[in-house]
C-alpha positions in Angstrom: -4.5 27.2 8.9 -1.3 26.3 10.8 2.1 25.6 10.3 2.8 22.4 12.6 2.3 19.0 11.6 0.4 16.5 13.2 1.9 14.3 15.8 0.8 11.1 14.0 0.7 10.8 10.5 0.2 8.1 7.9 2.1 8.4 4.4 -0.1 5.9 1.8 1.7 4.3 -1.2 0.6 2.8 -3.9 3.6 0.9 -4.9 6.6 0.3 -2.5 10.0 -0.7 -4.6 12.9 0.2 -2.2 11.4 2.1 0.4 13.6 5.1 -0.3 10.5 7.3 -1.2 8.4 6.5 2.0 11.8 6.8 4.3 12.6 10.5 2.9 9.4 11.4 3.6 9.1 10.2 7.2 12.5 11.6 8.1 11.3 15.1 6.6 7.5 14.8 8.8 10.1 13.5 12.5 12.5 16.6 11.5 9.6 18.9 11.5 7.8 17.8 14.7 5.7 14.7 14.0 5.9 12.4 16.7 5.2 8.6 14.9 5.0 7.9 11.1 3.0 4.9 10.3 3.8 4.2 6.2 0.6 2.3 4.1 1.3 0.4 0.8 -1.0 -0.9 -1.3 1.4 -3.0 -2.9 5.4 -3.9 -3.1 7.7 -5.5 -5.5 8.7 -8.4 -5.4 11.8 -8.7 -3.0 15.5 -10.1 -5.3 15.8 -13.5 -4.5 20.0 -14.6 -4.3 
């Protein structure tokens, strides 16, 4: 087992609302070494229409 984390990863969502989630995490996986983030969602809400 190791300790590093993998120069690409891909974070899967099932619902993206504001992003916040998906952003936190990506920061967290760049901070610790990862290279490039790609983020997967299987759905979103609907984006505020003004």
């Amino acid at each position: 087992m190791t300790d590093s984390v993998p120069a690409h990863l891909t974070i899967v969502d099932d619902v993206v609302t504001t992003g916040a989630t998906v952003q936190a995490l990506a920061e967290v996986a760049l901070q610790a070494g990862a290279k490039c983030v790609d983020i997967w969602a299987i759905a979103r809400t609907p984006l505020a229409h003004s």
